[in-house]
FIBAKE-576254 format. One record per residue (C-alpha): residue number from 1; residue in three letters; x, y, z. Coordinates in steps of 0.25 Angstrom, whole numbers, plus 5000, padded with zeros to 4 digits. Each point is the difference from the previous one (the first is absolute). Last residue first. Layout:
// FIBAKE-576254
<node num="NUM" residuo="ALA" u="X" v="Y" w="Z"/>
...
// end
This chain:
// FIBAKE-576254
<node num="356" residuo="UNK" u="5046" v="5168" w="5074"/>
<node num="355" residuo="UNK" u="4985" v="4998" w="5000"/>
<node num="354" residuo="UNK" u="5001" v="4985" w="5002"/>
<node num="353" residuo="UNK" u="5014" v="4992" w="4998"/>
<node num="352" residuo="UNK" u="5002" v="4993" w="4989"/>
<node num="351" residuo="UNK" u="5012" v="5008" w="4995"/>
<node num="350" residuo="UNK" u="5002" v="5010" w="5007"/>
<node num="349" residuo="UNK" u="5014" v="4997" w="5002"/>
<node num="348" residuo="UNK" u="5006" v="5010" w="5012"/>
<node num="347" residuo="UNK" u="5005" v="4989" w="5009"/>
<node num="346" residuo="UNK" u="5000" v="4988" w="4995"/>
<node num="345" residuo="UNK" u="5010" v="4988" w="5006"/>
<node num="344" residuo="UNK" u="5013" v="4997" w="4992"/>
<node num="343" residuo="UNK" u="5004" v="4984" w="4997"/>
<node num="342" residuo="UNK" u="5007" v="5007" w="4986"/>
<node num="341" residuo="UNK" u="5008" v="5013" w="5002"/>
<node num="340" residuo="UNK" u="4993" v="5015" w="4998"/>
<node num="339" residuo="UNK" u="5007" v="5012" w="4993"/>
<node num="338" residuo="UNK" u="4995" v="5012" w="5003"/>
<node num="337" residuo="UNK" u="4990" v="5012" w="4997"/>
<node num="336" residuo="UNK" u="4990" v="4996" w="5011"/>
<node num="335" residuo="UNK" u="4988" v="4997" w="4991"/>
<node num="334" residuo="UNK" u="5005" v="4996" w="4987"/>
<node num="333" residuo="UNK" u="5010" v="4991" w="5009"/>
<node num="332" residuo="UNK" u="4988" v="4992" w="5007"/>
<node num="331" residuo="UNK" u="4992" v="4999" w="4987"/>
<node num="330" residuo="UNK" u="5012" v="4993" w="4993"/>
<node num="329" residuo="UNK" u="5001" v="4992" w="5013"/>
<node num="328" residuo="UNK" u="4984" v="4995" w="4998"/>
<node num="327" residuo="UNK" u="5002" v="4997" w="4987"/>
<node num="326" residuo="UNK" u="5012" v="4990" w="5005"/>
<node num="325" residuo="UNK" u="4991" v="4993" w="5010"/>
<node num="324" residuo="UNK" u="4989" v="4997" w="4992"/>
<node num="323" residuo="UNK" u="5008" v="4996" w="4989"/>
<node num="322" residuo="UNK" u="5007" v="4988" w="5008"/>
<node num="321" residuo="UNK" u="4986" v="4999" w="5006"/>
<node num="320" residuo="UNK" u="4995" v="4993" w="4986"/>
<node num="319" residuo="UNK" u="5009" v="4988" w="5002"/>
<node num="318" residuo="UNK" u="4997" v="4999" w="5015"/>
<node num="317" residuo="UNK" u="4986" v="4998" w="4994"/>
<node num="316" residuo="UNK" u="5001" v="4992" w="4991"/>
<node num="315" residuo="UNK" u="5007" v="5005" w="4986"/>
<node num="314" residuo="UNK" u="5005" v="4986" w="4992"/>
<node num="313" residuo="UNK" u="4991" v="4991" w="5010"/>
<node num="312" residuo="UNK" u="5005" v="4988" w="5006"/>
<node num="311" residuo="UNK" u="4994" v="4988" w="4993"/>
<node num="310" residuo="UNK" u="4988" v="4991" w="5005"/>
<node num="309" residuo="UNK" u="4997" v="4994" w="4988"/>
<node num="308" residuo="UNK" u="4985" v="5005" w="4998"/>
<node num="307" residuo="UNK" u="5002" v="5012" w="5008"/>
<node num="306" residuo="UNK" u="5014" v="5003" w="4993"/>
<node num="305" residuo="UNK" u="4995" v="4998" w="4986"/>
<node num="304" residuo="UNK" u="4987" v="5008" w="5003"/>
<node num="303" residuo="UNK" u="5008" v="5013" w="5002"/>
<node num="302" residuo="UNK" u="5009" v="4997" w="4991"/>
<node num="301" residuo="UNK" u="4988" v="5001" w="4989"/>
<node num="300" residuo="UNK" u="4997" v="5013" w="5006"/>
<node num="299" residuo="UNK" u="5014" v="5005" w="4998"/>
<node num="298" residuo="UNK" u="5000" v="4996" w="4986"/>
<node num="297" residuo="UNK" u="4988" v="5004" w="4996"/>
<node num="296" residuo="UNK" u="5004" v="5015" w="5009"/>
<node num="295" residuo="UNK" u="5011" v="5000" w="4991"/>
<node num="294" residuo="UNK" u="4994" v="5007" w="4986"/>
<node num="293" residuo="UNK" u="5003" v="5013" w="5002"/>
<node num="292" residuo="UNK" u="4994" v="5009" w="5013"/>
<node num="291" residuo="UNK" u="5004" v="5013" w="4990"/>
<node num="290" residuo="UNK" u="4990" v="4998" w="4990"/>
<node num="289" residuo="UNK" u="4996" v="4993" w="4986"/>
<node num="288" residuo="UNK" u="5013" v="4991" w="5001"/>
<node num="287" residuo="UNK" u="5011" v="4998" w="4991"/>
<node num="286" residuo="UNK" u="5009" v="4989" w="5005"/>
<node num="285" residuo="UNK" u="5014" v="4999" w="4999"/>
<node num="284" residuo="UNK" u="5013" v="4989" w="4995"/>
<node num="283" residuo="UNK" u="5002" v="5001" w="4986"/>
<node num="282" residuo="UNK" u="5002" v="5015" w="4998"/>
<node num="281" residuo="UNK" u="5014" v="5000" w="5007"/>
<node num="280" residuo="UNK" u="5000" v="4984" w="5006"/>
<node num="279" residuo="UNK" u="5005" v="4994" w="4985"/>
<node num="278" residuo="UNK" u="5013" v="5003" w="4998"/>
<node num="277" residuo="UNK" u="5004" v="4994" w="5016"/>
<node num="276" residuo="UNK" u="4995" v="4987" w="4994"/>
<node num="275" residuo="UNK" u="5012" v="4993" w="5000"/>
<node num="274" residuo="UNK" u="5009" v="5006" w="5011"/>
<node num="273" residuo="UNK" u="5006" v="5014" w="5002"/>
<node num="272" residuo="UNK" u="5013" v="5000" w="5008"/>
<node num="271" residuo="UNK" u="5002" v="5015" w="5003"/>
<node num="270" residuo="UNK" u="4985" v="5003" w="5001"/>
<node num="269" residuo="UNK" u="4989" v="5007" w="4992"/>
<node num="268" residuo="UNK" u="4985" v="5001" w="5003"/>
<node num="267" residuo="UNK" u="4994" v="5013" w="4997"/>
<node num="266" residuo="UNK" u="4985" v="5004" w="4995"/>
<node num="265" residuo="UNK" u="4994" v="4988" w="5008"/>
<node num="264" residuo="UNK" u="4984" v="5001" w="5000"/>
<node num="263" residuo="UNK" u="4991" v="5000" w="5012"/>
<node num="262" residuo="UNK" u="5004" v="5009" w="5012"/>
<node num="261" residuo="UNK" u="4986" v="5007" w="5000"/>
<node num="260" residuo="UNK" u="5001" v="5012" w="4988"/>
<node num="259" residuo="UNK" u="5010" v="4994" w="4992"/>
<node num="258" residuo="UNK" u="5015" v="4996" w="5007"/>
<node num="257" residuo="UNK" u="5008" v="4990" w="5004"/>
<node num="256" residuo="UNK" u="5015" v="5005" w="4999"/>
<node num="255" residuo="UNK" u="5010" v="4988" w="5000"/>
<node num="254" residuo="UNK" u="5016" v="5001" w="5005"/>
<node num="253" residuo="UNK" u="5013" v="4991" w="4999"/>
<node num="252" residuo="UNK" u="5012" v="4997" w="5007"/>
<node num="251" residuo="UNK" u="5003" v="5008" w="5011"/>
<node num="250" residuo="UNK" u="4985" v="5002" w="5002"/>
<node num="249" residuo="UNK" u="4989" v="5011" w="4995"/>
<node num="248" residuo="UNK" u="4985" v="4997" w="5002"/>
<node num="247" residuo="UNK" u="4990" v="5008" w="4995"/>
<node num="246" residuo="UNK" u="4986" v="5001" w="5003"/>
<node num="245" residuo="UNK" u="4985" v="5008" w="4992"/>
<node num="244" residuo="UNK" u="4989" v="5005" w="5001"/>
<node num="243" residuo="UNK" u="4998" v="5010" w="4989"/>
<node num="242" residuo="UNK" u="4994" v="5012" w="4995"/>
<node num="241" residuo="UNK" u="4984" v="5000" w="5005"/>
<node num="240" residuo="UNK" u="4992" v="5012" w="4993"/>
<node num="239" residuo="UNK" u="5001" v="5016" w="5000"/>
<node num="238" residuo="UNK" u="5007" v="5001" w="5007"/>
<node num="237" residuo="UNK" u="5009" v="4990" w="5012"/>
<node num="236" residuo="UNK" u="4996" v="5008" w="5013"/>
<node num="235" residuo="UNK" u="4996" v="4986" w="5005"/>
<node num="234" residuo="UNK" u="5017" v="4998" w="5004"/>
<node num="233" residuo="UNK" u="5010" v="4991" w="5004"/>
<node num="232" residuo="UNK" u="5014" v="4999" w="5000"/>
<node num="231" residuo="UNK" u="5006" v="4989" w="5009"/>
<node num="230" residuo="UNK" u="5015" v="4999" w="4999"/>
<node num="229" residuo="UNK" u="5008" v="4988" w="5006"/>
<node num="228" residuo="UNK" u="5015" v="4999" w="5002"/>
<node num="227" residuo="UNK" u="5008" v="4986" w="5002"/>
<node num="226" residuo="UNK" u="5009" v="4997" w="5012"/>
<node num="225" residuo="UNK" u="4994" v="4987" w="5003"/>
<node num="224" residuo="UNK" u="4994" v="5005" w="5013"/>
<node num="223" residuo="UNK" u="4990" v="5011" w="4990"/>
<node num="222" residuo="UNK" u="5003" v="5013" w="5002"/>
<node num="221" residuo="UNK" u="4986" v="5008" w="4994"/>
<node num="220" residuo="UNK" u="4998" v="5014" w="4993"/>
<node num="219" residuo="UNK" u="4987" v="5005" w="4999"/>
<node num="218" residuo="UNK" u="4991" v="5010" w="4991"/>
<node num="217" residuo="UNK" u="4986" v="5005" w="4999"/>
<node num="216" residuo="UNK" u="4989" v="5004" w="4993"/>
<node num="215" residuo="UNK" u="4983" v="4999" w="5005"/>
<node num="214" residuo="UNK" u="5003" v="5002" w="5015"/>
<node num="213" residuo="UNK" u="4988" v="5000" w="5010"/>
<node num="212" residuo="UNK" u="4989" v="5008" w="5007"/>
<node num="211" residuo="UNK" u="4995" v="5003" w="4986"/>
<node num="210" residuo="UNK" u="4996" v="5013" w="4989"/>
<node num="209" residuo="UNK" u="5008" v="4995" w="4988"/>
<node num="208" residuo="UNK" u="5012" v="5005" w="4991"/>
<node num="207" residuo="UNK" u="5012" v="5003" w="5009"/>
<node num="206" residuo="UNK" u="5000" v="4989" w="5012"/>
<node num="205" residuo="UNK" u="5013" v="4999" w="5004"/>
<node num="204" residuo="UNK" u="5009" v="4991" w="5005"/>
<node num="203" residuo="UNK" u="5016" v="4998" w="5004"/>
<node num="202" residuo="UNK" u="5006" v="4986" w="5005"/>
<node num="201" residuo="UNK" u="5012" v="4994" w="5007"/>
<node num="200" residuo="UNK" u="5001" v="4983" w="5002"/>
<node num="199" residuo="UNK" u="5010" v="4992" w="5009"/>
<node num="198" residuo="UNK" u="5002" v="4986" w="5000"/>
<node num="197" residuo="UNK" u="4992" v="4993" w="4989"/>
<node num="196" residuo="UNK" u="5001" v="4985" w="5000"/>
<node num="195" residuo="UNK" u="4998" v="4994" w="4987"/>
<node num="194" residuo="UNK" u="5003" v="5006" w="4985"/>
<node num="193" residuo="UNK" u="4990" v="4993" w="4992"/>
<node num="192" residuo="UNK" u="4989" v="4997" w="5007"/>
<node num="191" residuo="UNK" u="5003" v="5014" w="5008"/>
<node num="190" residuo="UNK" u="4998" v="5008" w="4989"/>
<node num="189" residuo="UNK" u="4987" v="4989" w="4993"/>
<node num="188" residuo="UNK" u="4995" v="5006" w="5013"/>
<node num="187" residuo="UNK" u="5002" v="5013" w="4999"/>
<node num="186" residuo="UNK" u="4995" v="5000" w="4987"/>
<node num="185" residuo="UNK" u="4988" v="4994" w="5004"/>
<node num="184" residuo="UNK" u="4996" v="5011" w="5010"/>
<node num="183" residuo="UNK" u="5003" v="5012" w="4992"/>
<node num="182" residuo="UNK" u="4985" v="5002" w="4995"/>
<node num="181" residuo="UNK" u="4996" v="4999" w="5016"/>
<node num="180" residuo="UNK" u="5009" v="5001" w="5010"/>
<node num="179" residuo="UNK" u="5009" v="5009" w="4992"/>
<node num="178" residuo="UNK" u="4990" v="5008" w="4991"/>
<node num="177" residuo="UNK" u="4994" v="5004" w="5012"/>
<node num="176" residuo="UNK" u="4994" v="4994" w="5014"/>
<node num="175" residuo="UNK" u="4986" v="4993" w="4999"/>
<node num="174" residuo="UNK" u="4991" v="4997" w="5011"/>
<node num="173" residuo="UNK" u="5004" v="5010" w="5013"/>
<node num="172" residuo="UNK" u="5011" v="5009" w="4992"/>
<node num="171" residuo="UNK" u="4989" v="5006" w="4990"/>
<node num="170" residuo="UNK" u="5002" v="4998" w="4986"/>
<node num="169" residuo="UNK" u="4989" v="4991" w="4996"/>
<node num="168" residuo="UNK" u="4990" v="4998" w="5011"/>
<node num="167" residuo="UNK" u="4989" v="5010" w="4997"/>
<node num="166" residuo="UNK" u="4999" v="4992" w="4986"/>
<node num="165" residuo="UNK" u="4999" v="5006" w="4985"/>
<node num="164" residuo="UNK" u="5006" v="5012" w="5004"/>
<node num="163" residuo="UNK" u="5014" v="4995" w="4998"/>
<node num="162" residuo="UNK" u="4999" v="4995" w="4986"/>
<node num="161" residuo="UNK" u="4993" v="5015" w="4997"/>
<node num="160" residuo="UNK" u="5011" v="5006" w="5008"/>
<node num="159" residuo="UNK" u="5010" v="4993" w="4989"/>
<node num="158" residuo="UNK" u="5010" v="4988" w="4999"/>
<node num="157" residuo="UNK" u="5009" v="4999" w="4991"/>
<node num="156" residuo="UNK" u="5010" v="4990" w="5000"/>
<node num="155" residuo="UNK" u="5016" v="5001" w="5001"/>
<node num="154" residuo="UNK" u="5002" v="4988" w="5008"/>
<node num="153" residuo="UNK" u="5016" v="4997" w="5000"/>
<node num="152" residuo="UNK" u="5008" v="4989" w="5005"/>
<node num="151" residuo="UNK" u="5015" v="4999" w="5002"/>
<node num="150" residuo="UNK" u="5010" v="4991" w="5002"/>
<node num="149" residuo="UNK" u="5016" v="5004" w="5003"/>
<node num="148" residuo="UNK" u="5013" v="4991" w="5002"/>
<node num="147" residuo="UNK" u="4997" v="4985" w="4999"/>
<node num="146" residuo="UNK" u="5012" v="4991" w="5003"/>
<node num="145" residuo="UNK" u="4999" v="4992" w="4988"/>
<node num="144" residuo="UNK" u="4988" v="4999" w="4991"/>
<node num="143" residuo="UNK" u="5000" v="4988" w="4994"/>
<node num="142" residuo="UNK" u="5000" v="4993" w="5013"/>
<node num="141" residuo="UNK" u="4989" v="4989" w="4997"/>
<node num="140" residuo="UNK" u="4990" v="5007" w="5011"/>
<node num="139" residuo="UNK" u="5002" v="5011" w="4991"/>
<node num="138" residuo="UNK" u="4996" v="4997" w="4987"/>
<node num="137" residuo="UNK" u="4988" v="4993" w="5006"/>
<node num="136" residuo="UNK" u="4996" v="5012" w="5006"/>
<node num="135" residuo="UNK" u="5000" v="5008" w="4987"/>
<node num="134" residuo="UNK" u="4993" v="4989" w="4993"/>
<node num="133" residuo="UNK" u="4990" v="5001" w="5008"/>
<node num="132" residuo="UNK" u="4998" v="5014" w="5001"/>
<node num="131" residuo="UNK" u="4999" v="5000" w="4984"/>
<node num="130" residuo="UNK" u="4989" v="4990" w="5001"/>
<node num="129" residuo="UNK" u="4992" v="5008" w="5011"/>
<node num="128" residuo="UNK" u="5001" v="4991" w="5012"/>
<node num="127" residuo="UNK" u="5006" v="5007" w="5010"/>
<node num="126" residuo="UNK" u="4989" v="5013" w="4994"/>
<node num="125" residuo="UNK" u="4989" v="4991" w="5008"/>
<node num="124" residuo="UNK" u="5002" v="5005" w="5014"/>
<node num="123" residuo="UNK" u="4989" v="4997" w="5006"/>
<node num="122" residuo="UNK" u="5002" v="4994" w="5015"/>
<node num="121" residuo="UNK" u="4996" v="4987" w="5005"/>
<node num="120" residuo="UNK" u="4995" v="4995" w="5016"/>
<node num="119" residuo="UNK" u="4997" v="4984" w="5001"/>
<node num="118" residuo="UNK" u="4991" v="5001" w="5012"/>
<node num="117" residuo="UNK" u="5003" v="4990" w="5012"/>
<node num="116" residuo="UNK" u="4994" v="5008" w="5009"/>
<node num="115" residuo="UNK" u="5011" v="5005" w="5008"/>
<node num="114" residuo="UNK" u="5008" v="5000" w="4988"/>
<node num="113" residuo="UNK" u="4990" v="5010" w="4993"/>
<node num="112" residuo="UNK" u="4998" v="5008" w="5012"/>
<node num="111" residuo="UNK" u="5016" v="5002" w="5001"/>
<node num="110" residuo="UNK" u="5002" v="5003" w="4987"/>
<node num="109" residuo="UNK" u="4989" v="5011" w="5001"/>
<node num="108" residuo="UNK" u="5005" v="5006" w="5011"/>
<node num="107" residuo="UNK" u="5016" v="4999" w="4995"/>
<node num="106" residuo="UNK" u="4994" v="5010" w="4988"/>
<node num="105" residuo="UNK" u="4992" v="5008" w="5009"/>
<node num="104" residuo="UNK" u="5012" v="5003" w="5008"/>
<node num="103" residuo="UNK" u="5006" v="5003" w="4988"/>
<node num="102" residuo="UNK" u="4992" v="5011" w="4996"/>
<node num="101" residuo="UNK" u="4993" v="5003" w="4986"/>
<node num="100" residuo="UNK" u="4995" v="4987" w="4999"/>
<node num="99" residuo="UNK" u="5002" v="4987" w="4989"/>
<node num="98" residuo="UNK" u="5003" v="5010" w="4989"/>
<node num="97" residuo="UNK" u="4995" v="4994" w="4992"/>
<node num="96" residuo="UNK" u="4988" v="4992" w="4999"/>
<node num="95" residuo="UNK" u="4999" v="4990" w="5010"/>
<node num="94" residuo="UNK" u="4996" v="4986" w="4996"/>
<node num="93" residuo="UNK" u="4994" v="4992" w="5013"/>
<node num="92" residuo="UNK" u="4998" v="4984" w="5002"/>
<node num="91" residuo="UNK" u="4986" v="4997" w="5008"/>
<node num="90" residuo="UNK" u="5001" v="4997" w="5016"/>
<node num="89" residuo="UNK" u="4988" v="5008" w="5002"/>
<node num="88" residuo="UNK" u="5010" v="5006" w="5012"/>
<node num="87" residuo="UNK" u="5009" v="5007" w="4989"/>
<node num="86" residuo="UNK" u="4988" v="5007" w="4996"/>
<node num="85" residuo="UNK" u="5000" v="5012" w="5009"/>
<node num="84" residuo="UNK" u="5016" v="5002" w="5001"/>
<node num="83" residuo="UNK" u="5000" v="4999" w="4986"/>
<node num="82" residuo="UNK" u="4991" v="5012" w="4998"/>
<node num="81" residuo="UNK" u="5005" v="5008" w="5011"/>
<node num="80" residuo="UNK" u="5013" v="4999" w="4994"/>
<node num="79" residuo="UNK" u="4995" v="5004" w="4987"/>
<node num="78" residuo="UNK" u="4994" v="5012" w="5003"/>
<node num="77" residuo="UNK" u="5011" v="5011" w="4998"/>
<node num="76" residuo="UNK" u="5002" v="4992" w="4985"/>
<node num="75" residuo="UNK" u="4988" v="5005" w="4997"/>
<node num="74" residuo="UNK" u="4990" v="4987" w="4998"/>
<node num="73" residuo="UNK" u="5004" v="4988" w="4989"/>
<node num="72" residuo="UNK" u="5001" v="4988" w="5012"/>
<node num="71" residuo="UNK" u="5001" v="4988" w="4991"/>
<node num="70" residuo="UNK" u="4993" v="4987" w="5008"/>
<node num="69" residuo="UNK" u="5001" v="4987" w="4996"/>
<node num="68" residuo="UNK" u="4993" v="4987" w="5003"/>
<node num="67" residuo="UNK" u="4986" v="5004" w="5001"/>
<node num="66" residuo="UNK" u="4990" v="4990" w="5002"/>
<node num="65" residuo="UNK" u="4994" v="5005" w="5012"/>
<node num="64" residuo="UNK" u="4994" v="5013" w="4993"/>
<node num="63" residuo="UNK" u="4988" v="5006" w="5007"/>
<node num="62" residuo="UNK" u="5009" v="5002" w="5014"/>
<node num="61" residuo="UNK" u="5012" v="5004" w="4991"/>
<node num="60" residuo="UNK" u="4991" v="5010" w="4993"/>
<node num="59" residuo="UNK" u="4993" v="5007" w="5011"/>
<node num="58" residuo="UNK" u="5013" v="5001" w="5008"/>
<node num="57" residuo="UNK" u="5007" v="5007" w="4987"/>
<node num="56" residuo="UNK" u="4989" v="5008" w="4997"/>
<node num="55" residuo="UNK" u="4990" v="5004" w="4990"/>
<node num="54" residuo="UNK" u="5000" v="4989" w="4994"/>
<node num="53" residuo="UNK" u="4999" v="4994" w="4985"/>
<node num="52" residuo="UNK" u="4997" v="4987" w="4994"/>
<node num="51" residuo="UNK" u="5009" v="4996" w="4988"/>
<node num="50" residuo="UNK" u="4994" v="5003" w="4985"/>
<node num="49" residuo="UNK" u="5011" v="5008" w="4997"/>
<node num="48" residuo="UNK" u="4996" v="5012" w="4995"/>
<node num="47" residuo="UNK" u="4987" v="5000" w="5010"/>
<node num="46" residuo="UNK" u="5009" v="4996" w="5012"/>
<node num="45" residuo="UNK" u="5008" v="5013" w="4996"/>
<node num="44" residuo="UNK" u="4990" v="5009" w="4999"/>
<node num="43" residuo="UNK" u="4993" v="4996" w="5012"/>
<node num="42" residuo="UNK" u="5014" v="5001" w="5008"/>
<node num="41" residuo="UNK" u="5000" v="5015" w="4993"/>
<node num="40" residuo="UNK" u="4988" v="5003" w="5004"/>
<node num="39" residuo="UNK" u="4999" v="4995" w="5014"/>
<node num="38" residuo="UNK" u="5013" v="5008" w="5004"/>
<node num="37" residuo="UNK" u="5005" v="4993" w="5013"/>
<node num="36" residuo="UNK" u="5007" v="4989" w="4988"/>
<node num="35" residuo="UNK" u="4999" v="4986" w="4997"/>
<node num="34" residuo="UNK" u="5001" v="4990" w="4991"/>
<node num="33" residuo="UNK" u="4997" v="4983" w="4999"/>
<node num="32" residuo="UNK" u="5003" v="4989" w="4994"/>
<node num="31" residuo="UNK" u="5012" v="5004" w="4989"/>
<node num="30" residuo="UNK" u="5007" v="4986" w="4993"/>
<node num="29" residuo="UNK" u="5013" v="4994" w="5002"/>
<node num="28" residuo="UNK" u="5004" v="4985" w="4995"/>
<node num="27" residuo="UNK" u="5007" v="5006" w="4987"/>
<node num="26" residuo="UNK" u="5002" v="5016" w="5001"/>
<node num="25" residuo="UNK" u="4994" v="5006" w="4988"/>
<node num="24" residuo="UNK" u="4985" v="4995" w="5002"/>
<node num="23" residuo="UNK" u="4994" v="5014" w="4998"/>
<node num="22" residuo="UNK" u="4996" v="5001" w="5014"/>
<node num="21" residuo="UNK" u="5015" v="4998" w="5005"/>
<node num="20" residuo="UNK" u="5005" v="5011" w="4989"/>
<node num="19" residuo="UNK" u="4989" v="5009" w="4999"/>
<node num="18" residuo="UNK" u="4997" v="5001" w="5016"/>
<node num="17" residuo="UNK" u="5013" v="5002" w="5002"/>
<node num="16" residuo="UNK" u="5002" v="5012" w="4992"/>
<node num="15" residuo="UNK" u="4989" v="5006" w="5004"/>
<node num="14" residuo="UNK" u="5005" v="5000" w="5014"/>
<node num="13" residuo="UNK" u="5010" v="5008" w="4997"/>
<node num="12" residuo="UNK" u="4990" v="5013" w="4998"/>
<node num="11" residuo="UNK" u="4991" v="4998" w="5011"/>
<node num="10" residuo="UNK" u="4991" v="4988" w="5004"/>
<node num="9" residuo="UNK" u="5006" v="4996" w="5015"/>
<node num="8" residuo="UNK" u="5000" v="4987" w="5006"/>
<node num="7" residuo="UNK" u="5000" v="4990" w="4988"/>
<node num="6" residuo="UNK" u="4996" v="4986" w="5003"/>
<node num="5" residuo="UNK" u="5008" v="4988" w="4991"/>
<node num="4" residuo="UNK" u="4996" v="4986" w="5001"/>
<node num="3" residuo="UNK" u="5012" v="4988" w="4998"/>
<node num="2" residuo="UNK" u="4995" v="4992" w="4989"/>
<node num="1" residuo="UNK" u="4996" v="4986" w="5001"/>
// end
């Protein structure tokens, strides 16, 4: 039988899961249930779909006994909450990223879903974007060398109409800016690539939108291995999206990955090339319609791999704190002006905290 999906939350990502497990994409997954605190939109959705719909999470679960999985697609400032509330229903939870906005509601909802015996998963579907892929791979054979510099750019646009669509966007509480939200996978894939961060400095602004938060900004990160990190990252990208795009530089060898969400190889040369080399640039990429790409079949397809067979989890949830924890320094030295050193403890981050 199929593992049954139910969908907490029917905002703008949730469409694109409802599409791919209720249009039969992802073998052995299918969408059982949605809901969301607006009645309309939770109506709208069970209507698309054909799923029942719900007008809350309790109301749901109680109604819904054969729910396998739950994907939590709320504002990210809700998340932990979220989990925290179905952990105990002993159903296996997807979080949309970023996991929380604190991470002290990161390690809470790790700790519920181990309490309970809850399988607890994070989305980060750019890891396994073709290009991506083959990136890693690259380097986990050592093509690379003693890695020197990665960066990761967002240079998207975001306007005040994309922000006035929901109270929450923007605002410290449920959101963050460009670098909790937009910028969040490429941190990721930053850290994926790079490891262990050691000490991070970063500036922000918000120069073309009315919000609590950041919509541009820089940081410049030490990781233990020596190598340097560069996280640009911007919604004030006009008038449409430019690129989201990686580059990894080594002793031996460097790859950019760019289009407009990590998904096609524009670089790829090494000192020692190998057979096949000729044919990455152009050969290995997606073209997809937006800038979530084509990895959440993948991911979600992971997803039901490591239930069914028992697997660890590519991005659980000590995977998906890595992120969590690192955001939450960059946010720490825009605000004091210095330099902050990994295992810090907020201060002045705002991030995730009410009225700041």
């Amino acid at each position: 039988m199929s593992l049954r999906f139910a969908l907490v939350g029917c905002g703008r990502i949730a469409k694109k899961h409802a599409e791919i497990l209720a249009g039969g994409h992802v073998s052995g997954a299918e969408l059982a249930a949605v809901c969301d605190i607006r009645e309309d939109r939770a109506r709208q959705f069970g209507r698309t779909y054909s799923v029942p719909h719900f007008p809350s999470l309790q109301k749901m679960m109680d109604a819904q006994a054969d729910i396998d999985v739950v994907c939590v697609l709320t504002p990210s400032g809700l998340h932990a909450a979220h989990t925290l509330e179905l952990a105990p229903f002993g159903k296996h939870i997807v979080v949309e990223k970023p996991m929380a906005l604190t991470v002290d509601d990161a390690d809470r909802m790790i700790e519920a879903c181990d309490r309970e015996g809850v399988r607890l998963f994070v989305v980060q579907q750019n890891r396994y974007n073709r290009a991506v892929m083959r990136t890693r791979e690259a380097l986990e054979r050592g093509r690379f060398g003693r890695i020197v510099m990665g960066t990761v750019r967002v240079r998207w646009c975001r306007t005040q109409e994309y922000y006035d669509q929901d109270a929450w966007r923007g605002t410290w509480e449920f959101d963050g800016g460009v670098f909790a939200n937009q910028a969040s996978h490429h941190v990721d894939l930053l850290q994926w690539m790079l490891g262990e961060w050691d000490t991070v400095f970063a500036k922000a602004g918000t120069p073309l939108v009315d919000i609590e938060a950041e919509d541009t900004g820089v940081a410049v990160i030490k990781f233990r291995n020596g190598a340097l990190g560069i996280v640009e990252a911007t919604n004030a990208t006009r008038p449409n999206d430019l690129e989201g795009s990686m580059s990894l530089l080594g002793e031996h060898g460097s790859v950019v990955v760019g289009g407009f969400s990590v998904n096609e190889v524009q670089t790829w040369q090494f000192s020692e090339s190998e057979a096949g080399d000729e044919d990455v640039v152009g050969g290995v990429g997606e073209h997809p319609p937006d800038v979530y790409g084509f990895g959440h079949i993948p991911y979600l397809e992971h997803v039901v791999g490591c239930i069914r067979g028992d697997h660890p989890a590519l991005v659980d949830g000590l995977e998906g704190r890595r992120s969590i924890e690192l955001i939450s320094a960059i946010y720490e030295s825009i605000e004091t002006g210095r330099e902050v050193s990994l295992r810090f403890r907020p201060k002045e981050c705002r991030l995730g905290i009410p009225n700041a």
